[in-house]
N, CA, C and O atoms as a Tinker XYZ file with bonds, in Angstrom:
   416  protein
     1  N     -8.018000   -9.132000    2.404000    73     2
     2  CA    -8.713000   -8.434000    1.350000    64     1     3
     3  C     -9.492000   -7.260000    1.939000    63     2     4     5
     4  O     -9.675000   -6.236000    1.280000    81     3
     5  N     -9.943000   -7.411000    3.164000    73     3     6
     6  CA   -10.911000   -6.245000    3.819000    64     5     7
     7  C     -9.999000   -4.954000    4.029000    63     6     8     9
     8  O    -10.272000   -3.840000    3.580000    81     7
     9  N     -8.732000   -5.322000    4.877000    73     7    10
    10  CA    -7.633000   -4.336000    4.929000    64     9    11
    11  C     -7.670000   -3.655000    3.787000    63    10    12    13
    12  O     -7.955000   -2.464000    3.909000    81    11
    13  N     -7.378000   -4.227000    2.248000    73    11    14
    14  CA    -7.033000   -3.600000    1.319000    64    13    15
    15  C     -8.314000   -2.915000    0.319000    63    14    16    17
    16  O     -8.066000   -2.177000   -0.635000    81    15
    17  N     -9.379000   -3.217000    0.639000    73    15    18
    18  CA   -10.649000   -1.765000    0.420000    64    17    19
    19  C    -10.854000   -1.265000    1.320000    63    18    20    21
    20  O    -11.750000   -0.478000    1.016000    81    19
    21  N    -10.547000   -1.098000    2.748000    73    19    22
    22  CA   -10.532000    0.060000    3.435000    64    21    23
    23  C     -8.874000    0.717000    3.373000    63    22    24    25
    24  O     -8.391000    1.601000    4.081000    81    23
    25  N     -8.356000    0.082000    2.472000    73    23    26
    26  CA    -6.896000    1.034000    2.093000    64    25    27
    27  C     -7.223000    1.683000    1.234000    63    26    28    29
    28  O     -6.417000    2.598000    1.064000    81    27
    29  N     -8.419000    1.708000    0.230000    73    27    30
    30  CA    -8.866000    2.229000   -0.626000    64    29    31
    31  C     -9.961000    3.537000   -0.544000    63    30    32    33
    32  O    -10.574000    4.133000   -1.429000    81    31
    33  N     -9.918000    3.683000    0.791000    73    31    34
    34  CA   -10.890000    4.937000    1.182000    64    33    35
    35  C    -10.424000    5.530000    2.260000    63    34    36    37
    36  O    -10.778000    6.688000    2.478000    81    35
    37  N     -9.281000    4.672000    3.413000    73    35    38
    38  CA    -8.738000    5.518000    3.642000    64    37    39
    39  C     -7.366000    5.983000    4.203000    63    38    40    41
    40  O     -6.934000    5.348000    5.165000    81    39
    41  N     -6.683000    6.940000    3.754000    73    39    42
    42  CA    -5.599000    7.499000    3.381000    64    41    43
    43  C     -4.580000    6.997000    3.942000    63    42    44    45
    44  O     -3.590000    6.644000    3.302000    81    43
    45  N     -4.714000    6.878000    5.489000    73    43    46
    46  CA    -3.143000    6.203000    5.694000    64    45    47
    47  C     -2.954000    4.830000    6.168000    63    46    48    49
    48  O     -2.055000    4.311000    6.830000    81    47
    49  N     -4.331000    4.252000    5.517000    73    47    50
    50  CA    -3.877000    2.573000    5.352000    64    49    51
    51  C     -3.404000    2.303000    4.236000    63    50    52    53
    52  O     -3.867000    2.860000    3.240000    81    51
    53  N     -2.354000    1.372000    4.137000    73    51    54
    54  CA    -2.126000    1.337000    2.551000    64    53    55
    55  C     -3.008000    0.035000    2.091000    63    54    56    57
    56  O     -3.527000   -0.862000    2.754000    81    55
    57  N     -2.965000    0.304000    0.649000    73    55    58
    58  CA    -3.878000   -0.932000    0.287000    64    57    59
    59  C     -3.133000   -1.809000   -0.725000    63    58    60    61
    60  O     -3.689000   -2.880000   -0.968000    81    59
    61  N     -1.930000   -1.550000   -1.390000    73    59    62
    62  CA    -1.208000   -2.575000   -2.238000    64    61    63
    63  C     -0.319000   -3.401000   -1.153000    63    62    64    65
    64  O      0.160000   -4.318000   -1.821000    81    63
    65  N      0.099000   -3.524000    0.063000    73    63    66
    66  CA     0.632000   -4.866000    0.198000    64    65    67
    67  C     -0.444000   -5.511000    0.606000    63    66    68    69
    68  O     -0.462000   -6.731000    0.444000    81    67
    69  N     -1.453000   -4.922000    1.156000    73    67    70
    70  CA    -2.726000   -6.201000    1.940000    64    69    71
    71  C     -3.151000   -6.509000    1.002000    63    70    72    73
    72  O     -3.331000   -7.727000    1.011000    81    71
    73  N     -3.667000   -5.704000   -0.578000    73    71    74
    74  CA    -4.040000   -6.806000   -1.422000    64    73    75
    75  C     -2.303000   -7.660000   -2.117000    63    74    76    77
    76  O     -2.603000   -8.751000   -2.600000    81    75
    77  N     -1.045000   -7.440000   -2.212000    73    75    78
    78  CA    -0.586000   -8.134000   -2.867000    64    77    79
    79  C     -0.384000   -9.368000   -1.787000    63    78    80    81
    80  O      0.210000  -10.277000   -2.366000    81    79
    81  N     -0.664000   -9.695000   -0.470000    73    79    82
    82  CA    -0.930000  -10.809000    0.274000    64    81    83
    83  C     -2.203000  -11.096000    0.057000    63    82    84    85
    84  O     -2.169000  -12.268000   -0.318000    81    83
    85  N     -3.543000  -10.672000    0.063000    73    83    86
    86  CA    -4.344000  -11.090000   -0.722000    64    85    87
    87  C     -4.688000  -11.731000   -1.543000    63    86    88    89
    88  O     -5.418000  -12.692000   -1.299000    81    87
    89  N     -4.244000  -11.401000   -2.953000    73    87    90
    90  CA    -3.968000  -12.247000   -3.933000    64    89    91
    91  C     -2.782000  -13.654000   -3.717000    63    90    92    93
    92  O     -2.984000  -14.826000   -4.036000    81    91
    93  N     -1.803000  -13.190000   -3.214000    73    91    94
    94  CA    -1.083000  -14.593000   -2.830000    64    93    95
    95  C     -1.500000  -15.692000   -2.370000    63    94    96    97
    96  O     -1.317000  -16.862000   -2.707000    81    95
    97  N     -2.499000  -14.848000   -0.987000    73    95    98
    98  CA    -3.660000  -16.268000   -0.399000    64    97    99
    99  C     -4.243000  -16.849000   -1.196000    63    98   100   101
   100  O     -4.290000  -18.075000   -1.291000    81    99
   101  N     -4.983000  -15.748000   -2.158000    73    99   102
   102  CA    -6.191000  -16.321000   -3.131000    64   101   103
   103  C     -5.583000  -17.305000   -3.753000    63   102   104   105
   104  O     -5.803000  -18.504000   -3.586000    81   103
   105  N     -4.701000  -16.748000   -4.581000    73   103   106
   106  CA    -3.936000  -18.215000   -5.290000    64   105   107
   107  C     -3.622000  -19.416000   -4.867000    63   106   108   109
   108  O     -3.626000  -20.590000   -5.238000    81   107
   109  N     -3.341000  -18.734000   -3.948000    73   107   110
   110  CA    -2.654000  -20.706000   -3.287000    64   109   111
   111  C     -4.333000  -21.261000   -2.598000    63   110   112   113
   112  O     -4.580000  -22.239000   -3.303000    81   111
   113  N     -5.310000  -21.123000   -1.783000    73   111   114
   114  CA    -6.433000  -21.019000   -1.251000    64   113   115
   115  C     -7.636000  -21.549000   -2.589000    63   114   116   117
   116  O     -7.869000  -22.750000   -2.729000    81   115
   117  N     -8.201000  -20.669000   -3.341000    73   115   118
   118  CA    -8.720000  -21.183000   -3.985000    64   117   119
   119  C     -8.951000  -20.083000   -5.390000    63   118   120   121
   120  O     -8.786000  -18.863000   -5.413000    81   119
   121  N     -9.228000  -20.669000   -6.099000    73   119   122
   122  CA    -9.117000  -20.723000   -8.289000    64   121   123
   123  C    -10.395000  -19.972000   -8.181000    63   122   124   125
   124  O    -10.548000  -19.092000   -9.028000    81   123
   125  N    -11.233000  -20.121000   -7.413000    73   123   126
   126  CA   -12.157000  -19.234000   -7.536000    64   125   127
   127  C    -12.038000  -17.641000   -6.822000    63   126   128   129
   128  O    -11.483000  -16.746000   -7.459000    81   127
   129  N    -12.357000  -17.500000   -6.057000    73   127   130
   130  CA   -11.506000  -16.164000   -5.258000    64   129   131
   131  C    -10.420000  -15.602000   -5.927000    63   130   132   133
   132  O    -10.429000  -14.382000   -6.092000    81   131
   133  N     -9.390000  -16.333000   -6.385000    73   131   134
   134  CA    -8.105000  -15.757000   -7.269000    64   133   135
   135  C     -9.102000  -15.273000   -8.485000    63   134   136   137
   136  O     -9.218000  -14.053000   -8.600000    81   135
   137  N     -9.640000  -15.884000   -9.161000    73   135   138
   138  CA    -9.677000  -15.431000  -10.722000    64   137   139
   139  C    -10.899000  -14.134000  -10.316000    63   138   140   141
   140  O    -10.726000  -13.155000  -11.042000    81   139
   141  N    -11.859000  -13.991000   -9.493000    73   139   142
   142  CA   -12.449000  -13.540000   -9.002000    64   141   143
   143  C    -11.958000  -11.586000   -8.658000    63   142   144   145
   144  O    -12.429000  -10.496000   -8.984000    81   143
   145  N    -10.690000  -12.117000   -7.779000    73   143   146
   146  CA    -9.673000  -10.721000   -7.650000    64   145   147
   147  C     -8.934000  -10.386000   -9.423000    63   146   148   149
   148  O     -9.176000   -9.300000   -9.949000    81   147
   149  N     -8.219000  -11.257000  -10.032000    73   147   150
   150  CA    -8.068000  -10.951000  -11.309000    64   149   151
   151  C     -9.303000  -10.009000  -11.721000    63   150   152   153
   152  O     -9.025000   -8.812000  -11.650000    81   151
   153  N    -10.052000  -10.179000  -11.960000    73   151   154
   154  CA   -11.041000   -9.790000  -12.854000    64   153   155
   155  C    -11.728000   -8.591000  -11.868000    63   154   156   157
   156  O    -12.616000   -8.011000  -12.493000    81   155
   157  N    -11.603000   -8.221000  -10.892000    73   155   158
   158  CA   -12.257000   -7.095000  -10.276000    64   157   159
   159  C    -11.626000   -5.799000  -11.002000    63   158   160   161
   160  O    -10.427000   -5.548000  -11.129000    81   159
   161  N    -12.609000   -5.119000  -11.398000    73   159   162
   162  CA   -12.532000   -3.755000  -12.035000    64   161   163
   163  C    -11.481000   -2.870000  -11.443000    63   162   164   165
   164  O    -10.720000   -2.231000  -12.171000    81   163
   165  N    -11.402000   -2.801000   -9.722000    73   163   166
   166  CA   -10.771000   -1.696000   -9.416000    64   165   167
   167  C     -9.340000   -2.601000   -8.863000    63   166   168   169
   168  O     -8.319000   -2.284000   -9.475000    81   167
   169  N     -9.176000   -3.587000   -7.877000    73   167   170
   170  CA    -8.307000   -4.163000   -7.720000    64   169   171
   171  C     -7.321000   -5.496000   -8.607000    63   170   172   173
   172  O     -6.298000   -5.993000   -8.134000    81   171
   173  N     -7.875000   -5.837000   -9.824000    73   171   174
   174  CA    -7.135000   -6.319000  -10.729000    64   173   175
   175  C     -6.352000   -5.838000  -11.971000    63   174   176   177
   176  O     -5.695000   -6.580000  -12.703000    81   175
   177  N     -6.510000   -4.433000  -12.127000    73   175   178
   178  CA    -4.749000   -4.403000  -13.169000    64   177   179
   179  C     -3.955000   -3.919000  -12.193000    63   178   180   181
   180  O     -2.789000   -3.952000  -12.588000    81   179
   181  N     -4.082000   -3.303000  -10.647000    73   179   182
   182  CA    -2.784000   -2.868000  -10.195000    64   181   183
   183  C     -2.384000   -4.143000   -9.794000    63   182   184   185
   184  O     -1.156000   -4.198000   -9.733000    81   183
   185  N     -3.075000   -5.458000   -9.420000    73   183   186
   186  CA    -2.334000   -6.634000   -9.290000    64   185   187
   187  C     -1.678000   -7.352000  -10.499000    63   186   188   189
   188  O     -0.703000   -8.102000  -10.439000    81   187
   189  N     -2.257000   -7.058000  -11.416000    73   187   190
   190  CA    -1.619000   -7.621000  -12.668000    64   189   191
   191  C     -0.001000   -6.587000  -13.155000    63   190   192   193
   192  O      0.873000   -7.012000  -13.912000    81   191
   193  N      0.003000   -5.582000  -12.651000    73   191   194
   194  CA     0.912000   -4.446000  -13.298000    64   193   195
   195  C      1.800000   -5.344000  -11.996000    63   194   196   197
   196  O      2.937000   -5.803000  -12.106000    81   195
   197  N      1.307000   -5.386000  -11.329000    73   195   198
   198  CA     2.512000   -5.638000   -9.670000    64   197   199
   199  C      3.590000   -7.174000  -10.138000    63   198   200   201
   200  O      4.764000   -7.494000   -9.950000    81   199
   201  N      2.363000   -7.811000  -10.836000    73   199   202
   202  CA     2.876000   -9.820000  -11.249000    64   201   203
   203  C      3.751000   -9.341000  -12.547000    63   202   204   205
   204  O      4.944000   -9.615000  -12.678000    81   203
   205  N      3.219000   -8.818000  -13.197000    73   203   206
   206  CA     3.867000   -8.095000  -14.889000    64   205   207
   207  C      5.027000   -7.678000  -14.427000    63   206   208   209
   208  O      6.020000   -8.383000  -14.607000    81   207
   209  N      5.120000   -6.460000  -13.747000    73   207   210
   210  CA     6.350000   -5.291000  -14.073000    64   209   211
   211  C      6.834000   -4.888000  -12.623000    63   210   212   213
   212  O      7.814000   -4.150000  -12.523000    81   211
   213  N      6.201000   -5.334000  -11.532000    73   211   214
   214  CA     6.511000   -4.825000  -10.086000    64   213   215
   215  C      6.315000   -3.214000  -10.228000    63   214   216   217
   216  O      6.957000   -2.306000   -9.699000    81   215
   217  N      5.311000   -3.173000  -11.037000    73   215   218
   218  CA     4.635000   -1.597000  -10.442000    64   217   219
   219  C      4.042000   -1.143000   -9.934000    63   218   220   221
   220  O      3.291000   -1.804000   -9.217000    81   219
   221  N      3.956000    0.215000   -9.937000    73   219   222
   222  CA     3.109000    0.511000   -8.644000    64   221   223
   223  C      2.311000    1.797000   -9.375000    63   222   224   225
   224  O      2.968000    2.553000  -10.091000    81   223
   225  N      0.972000    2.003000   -9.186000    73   223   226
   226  CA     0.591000    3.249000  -10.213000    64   225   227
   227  C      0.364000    4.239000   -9.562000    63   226   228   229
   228  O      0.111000    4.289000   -8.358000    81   227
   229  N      0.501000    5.822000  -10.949000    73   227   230
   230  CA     1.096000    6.599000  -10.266000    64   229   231
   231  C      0.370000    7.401000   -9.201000    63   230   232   233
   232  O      0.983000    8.115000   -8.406000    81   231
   233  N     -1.341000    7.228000   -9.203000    73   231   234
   234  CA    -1.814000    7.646000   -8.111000    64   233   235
   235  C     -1.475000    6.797000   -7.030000    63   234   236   237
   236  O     -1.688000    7.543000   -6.075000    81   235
   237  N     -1.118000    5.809000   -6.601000    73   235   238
   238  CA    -0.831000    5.323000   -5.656000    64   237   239
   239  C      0.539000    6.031000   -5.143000    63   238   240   241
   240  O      0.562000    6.413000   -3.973000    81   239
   241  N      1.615000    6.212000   -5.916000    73   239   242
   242  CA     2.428000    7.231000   -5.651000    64   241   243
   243  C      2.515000    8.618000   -5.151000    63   242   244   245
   244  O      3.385000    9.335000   -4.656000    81   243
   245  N      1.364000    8.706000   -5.451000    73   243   246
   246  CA     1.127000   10.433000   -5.516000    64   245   247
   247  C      0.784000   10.555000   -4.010000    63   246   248   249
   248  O      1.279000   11.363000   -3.226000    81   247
   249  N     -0.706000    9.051000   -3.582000    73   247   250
   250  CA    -1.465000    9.091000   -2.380000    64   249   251
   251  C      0.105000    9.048000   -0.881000    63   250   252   253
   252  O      0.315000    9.450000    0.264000    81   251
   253  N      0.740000    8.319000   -1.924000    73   251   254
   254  CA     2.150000    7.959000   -0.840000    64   253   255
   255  C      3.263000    9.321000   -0.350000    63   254   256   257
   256  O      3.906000    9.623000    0.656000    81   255
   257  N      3.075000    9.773000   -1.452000    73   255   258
   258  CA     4.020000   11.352000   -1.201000    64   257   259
   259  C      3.260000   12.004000   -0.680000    63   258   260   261
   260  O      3.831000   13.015000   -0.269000    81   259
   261  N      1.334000   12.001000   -0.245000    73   259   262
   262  CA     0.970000   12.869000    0.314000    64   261   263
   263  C      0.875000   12.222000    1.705000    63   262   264   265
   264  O      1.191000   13.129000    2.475000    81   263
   265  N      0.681000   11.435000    2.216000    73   263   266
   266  CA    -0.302000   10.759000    3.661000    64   265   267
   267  C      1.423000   10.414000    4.415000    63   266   268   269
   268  O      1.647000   10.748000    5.578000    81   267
   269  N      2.166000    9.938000    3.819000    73   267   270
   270  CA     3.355000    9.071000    4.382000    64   269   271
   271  C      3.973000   10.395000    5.306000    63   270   272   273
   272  O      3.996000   10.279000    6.532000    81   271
   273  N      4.448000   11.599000    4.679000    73   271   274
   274  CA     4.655000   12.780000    5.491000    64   273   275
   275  C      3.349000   13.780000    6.446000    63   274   276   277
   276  O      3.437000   14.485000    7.451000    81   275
   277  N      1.830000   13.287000    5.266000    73   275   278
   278  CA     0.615000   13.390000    6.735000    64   277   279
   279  C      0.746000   12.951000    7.898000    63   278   280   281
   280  O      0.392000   13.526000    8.927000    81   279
   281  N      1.268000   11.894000    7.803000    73   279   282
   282  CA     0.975000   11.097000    8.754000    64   281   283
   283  C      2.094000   10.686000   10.167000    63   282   284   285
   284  O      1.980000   10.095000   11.241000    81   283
   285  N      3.152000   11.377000    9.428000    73   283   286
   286  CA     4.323000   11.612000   10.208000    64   285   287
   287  C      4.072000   12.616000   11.253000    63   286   288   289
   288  O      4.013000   12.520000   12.479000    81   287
   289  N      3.890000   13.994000   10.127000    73   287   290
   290  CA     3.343000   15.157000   11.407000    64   289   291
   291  C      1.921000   15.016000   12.215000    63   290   292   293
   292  O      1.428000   15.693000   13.118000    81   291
   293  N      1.501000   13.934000   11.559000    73   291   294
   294  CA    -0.073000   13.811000   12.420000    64   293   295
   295  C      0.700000   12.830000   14.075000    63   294   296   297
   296  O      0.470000   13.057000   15.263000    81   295
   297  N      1.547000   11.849000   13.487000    73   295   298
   298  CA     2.045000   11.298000   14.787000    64   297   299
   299  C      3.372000   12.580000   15.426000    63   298   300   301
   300  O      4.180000   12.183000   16.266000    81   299
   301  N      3.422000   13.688000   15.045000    73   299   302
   302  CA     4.607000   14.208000   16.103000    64   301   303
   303  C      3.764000   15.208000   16.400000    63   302   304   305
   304  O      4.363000   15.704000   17.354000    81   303
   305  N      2.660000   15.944000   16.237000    73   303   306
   306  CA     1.991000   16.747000   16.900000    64   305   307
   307  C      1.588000   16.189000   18.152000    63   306   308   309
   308  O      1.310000   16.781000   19.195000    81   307
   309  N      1.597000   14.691000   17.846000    73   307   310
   310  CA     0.764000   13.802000   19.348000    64   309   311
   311  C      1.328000   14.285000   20.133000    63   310   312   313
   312  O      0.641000   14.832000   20.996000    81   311
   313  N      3.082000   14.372000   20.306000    73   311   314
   314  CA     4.034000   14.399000   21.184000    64   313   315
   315  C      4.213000   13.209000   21.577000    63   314   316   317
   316  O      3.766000   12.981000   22.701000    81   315
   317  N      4.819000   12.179000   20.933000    73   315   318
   318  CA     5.429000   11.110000   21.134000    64   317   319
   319  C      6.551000   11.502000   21.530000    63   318   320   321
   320  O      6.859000   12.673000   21.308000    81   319
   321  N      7.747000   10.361000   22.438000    73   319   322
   322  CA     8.467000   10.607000   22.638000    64   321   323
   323  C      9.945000   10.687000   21.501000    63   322   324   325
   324  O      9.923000    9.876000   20.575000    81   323
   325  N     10.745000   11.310000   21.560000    73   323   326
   326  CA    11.559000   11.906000   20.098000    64   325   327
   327  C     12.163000   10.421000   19.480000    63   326   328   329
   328  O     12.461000   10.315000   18.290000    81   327
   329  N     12.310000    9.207000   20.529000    73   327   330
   330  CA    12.842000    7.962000   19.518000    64   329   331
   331  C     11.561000    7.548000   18.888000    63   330   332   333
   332  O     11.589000    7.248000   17.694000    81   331
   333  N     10.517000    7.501000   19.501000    73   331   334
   334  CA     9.603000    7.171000   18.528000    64   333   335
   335  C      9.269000    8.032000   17.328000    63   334   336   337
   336  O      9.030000    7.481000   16.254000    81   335
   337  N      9.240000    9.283000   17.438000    73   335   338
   338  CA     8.672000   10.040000   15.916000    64   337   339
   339  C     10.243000    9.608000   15.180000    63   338   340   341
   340  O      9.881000    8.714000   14.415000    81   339
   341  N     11.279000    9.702000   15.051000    73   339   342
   342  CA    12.479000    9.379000   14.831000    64   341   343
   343  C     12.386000    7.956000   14.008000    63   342   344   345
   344  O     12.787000    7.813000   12.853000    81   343
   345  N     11.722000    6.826000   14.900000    73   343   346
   346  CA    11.919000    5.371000   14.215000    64   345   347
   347  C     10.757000    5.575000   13.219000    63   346   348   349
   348  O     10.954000    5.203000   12.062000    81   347
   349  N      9.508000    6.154000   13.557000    73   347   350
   350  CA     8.408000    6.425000   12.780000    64   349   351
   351  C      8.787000    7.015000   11.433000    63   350   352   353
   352  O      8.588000    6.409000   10.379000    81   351
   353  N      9.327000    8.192000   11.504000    73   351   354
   354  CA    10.098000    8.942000    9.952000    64   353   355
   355  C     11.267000    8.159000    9.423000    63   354   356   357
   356  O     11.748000    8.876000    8.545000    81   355
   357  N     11.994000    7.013000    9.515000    73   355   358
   358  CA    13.191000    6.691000    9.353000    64   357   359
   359  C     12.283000    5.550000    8.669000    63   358   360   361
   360  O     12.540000    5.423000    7.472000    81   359
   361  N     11.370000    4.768000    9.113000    73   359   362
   362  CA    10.603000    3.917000    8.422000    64   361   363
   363  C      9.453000    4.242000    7.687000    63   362   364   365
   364  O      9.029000    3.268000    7.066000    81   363
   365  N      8.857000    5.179000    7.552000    73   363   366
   366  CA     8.178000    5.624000    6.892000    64   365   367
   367  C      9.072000    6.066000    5.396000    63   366   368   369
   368  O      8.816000    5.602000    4.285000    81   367
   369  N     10.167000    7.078000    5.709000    73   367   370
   370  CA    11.174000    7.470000    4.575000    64   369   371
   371  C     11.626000    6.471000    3.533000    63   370   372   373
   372  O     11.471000    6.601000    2.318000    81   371
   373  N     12.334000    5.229000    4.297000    73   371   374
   374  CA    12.302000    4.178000    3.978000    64   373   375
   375  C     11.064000    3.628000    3.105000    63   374   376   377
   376  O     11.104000    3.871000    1.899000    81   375
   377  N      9.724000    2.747000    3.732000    73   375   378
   378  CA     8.971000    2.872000    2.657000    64   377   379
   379  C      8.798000    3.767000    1.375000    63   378   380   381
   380  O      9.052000    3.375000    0.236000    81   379
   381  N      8.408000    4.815000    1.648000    73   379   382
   382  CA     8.265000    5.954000    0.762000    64   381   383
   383  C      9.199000    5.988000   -0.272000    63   382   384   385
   384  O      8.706000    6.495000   -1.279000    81   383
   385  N     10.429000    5.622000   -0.418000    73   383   386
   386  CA    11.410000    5.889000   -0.698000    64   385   387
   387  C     11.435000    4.791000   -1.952000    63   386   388   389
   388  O     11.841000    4.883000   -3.110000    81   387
   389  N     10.734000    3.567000   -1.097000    73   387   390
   390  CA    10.790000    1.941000   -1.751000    64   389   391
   391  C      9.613000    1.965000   -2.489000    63   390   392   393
   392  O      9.812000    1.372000   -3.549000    81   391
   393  N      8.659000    2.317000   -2.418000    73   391   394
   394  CA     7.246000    2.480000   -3.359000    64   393   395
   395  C      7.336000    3.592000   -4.565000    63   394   396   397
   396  O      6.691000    3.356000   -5.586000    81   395
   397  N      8.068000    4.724000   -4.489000    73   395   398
   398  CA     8.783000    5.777000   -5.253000    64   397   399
   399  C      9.551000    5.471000   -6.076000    63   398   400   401
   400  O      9.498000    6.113000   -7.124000    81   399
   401  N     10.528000    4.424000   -5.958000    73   399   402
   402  CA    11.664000    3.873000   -6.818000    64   401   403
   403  C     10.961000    3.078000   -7.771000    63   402   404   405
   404  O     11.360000    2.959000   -8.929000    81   403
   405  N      9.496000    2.298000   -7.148000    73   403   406
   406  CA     9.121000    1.517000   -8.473000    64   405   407
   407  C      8.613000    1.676000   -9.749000    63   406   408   409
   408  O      7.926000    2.697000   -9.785000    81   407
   409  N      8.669000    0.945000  -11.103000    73   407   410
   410  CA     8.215000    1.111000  -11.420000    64   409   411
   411  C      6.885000    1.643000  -11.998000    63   410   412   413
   412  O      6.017000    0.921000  -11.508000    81   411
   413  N      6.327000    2.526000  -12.777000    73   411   414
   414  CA     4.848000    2.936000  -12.486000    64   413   415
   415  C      3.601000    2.311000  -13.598000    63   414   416
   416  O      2.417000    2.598000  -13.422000    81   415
């Protein structure tokens, strides 16, 4: 759960799979904590849209089309070596690609 509010401030952590493992714990873990995340103002309808419809909303989309290619050229300015920026953009694309396709 900590992962996923500091995915919430900042940019190239993501914060919907650490909370959708989050909530999974909560549920199985305990009825209190779960209903607890339900009902949180900022992290309970994108978990409810995620259990509902497997969506994803569209600022979260938007944050993904911007940071996912930030963050690519932020790792090849390093000068990594070319298989690494290579596996880095090929999986990043990939994600990007898979969070983009979903529903919103």
């Amino acid at each position: 759960m900590g992962l996923a509010l500091a995915g919430v401030v900042l940019p190239v952590l993501p914060t919907t799979p650490f909370l959708l493992v989050a909530a999974w714990a909560f549920s199985r873990s305990s009825p209190r904590l779960d209903a607890w995340l339900r009902a949180h103002p900022r992290l309970g309808p994108p978990r409810a849209a995620w259990e509902d419809r497997r969506a994803i909303p569209r600022k979260a989309k938007a944050v993904t089309a911007v940071s996912l290619p930030a963050g690519w050229l932020l790792l090849w300015s390093g000068g990594p070596p070319a298989v690494v920026s290579v596996a880095a953009g090929v999986v990043m694309l990939a994600a990007g690609v898979w969070i983009l396709s979903r529903p919103s």
